[in-house]
N, C-alpha and C positions, 0 to 999 in steps of 0.2 A: 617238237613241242613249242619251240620261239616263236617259230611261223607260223601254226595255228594260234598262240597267244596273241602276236599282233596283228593278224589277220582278223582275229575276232575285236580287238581293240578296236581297230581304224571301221569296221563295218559297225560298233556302237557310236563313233563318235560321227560319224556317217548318220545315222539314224536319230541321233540326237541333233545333230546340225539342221537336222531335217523340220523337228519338231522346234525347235529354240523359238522363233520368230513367231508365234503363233499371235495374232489378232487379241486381246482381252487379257495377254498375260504382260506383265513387264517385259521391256523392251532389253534385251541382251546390253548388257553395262560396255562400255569401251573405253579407254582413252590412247590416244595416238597425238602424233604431231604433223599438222599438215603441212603441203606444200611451201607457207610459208614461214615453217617453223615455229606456229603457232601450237600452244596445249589447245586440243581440244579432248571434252570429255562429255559425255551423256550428261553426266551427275550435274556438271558447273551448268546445265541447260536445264533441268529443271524448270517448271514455271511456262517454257516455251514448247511451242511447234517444230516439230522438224523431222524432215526432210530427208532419208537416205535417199541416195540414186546411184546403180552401181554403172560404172563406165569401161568403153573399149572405146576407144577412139576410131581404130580401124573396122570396126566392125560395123557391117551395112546399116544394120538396125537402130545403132545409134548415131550412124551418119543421118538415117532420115530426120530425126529429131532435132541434130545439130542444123544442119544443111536449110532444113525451111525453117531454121529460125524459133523450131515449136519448143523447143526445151531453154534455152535461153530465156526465151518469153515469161513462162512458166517461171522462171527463176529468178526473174526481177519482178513478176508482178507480185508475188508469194513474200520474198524476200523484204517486200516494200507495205506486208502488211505485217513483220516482225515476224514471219516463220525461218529459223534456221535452216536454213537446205545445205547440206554436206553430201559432194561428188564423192564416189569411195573407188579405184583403180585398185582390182583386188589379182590383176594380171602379173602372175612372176615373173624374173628374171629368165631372160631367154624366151619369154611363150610371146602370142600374139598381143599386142597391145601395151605392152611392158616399157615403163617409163620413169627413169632418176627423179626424184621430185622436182628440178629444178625445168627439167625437159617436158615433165609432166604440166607443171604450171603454165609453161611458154604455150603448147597445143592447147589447154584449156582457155587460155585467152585467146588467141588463133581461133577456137573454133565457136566463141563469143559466148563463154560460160560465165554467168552470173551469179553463181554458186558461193553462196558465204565463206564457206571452207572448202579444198581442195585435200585429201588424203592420198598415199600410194600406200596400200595394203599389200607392200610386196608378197609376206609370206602367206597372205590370206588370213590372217587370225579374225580380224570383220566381219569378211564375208563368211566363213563358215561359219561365224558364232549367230549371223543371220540366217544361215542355211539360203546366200545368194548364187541363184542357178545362171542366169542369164544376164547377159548388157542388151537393154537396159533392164533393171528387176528395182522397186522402189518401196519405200515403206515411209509407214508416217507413224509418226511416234505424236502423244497427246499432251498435253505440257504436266500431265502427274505420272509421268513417263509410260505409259500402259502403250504396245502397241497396237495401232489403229487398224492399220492399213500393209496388206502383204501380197503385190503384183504387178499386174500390169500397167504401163504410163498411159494405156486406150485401149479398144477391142478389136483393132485391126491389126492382125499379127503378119503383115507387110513390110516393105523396104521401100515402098513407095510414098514421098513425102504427098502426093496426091488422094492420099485417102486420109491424112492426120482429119480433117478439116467436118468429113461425115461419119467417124471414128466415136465412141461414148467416150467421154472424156474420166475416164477411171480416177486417174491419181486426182486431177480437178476437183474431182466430185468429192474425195473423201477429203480433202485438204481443206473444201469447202465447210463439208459438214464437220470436222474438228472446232474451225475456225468458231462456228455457229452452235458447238455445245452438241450435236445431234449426234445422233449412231450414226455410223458406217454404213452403207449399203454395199453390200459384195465384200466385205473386209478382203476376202481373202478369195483371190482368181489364180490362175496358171499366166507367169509371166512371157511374155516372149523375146528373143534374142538370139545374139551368140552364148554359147558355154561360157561360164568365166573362167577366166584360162590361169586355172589354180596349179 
């Protein structure tokens, strides 16, 4: 009767993980301490833009992004009009991608992340309460916290940095239209990636 109790548990918190992140509802509360030991919290952001981006380092899909320079970009040109962009490493101990914060921080500068905050979401509590499937998987939260935006970083679901360039620029666009007061268009697509390796 245990085993059916939390087998039916973990398949509602599953289902809920599922739905949590939705587009036009508040954005899932968090706070953590990032990489560099900093409090970060949703709440003390208020007011602002920002930026989730879930990360594997090892993973093709976000090598493309890294590799041609296209997410970095994206993370200082954003960052440099006051949008908070928070990397989130929601990979556990022992799986693919999985990094100490301190190892964490060193590859995210190594792989030229401009990223305001750095987090390691070892146990996953982030990412699930996002319901993040994939590296890379992105969200944009609206500075009255409401989230915006729940998907993909473009529409080429490739490994190839030679297609960022004729790709629709997904997160761009809503990061734009935030920025600009306007709805969303697509709020909410299927992201592509690796599994996050929870």
């Amino acid at each position: 009767m245990k085993t059916i109790a939390s087998t039916l548990f973990a398949g509602l918190m599953a289902m809920a993980s599922t739905f949590a992140a939705e587009p036009g509802k508040p954005a899932p509360a968090f706070t953590a301490k990032s990489v560099k030991a900093e409090d970060v919290s949703l709440s003390s952001l208020k007011g602002r833009t920002v930026v989730l981006e879930w990360v594997n380092f090892d993973c093709p899909f976000v090598k493309k992004h890294y590799s041609s320079g296209n997410l970095p970009k994206l993370q200082e040109s954003y960052t440099a009009k006051g949008v908070v962009w928070i990397t989130v490493n929601s990979s556990a101990p022992g799986k693919q991608g999985h990094l100490e914060p301190a190892k964490l921080a060193e590859r995210a500068t190594k792989e030229g992340s401009k990223a305001t905050h750095i987090i390691a979401d070892a146990d996953g509590t982030i990412g699930k309460a996002y319901g993040a499937k994939v590296t890379p998987h992105v969200f944009v939260i609206q500075p009255d916290g409401t989230l915006a935006y729940n998907g993909a970083i473009d529409s080429k679901a490739s490994t190839k940095p030679e297609d960022i360039d004729s790709a629709d620029k997904l997160l761009a666009q809503a990061i734009d239209a935030v920025l600009d007061g306007k709805p969303v268009a697509n709020a909410k697509n299927a992201p592509y990636g690796c599994g996050v390796k929870y």
